[in-house]
LOGU-850642 format. One line per field, with one value per residue (C-alpha): residue number from 0; residue in one letter; z, x, y. Coordinates in steps of 0.1 Angstrom, whole numbers, plus 5000, padded with zeros to 4 digits. Example, Ala and Ser with C-alpha at 12.3 -4.5 7.8 and 13.67 -1.06 7.14 Angstrom:
BEGIN
i [0 | 1]
aa [a | s]
c3 [5078 | 5071]
c1 [5123 | 5137]
c2 [4955 | 4989]
//
This chain:
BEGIN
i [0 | 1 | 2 | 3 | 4 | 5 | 6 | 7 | 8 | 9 | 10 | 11 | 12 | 13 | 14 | 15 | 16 | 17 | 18 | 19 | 20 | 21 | 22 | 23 | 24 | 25 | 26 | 27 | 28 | 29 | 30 | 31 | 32 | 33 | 34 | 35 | 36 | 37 | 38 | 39 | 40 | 41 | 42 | 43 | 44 | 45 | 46 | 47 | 48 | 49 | 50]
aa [x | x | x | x | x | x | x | x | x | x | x | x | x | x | x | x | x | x | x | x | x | x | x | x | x | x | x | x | x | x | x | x | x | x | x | x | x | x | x | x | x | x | x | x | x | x | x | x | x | x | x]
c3 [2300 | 2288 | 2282 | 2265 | 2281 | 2291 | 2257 | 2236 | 2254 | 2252 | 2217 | 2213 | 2231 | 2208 | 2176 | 2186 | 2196 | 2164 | 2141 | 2165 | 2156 | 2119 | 2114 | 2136 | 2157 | 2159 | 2164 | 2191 | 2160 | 2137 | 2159 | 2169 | 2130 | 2131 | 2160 | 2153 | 2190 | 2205 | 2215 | 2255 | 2252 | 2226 | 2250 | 2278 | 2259 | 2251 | 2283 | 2294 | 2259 | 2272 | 2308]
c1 [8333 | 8322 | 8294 | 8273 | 8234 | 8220 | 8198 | 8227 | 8247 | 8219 | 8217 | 8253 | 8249 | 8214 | 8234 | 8263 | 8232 | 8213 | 8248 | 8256 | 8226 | 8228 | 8264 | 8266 | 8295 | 8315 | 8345 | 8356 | 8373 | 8344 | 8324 | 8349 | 8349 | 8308 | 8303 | 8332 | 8343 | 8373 | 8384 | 8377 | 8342 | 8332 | 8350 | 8330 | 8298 | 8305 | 8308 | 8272 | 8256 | 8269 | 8250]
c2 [1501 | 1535 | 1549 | 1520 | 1524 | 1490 | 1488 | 1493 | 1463 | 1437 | 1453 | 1439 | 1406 | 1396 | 1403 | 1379 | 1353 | 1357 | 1356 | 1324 | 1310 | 1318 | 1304 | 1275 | 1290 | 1327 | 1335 | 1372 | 1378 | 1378 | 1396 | 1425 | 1430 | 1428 | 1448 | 1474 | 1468 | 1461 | 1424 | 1429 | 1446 | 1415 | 1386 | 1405 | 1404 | 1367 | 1361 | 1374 | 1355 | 1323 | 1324]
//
């Protein structure tokens, strides 16, 4: 996973929450273009939003 602290990953995870929020739905694609990131990290981050 790298060297991502814990602050910058919850970071990650409140953005795709709040830009959920915003637009009604988001798509990994969206958000790896949003967050710069590649498609495993976001689908990973997706993963710990949902729970």
């Amino acid at each position: 996973m790298g060297n991502i602290t814990r602050e910058k990953r919850d970071s990650f995870i409140k953005q795709i929450i709040d830009e959920t929020r915003l637009r009604g739905r988001l798509t990994v694609r969206d958000a790896c273009q949003m967050l710069g990131m590649n498609r495993d990290a976001v689908q990973r981050y997706f993963k710990i939003a949902e729970k």
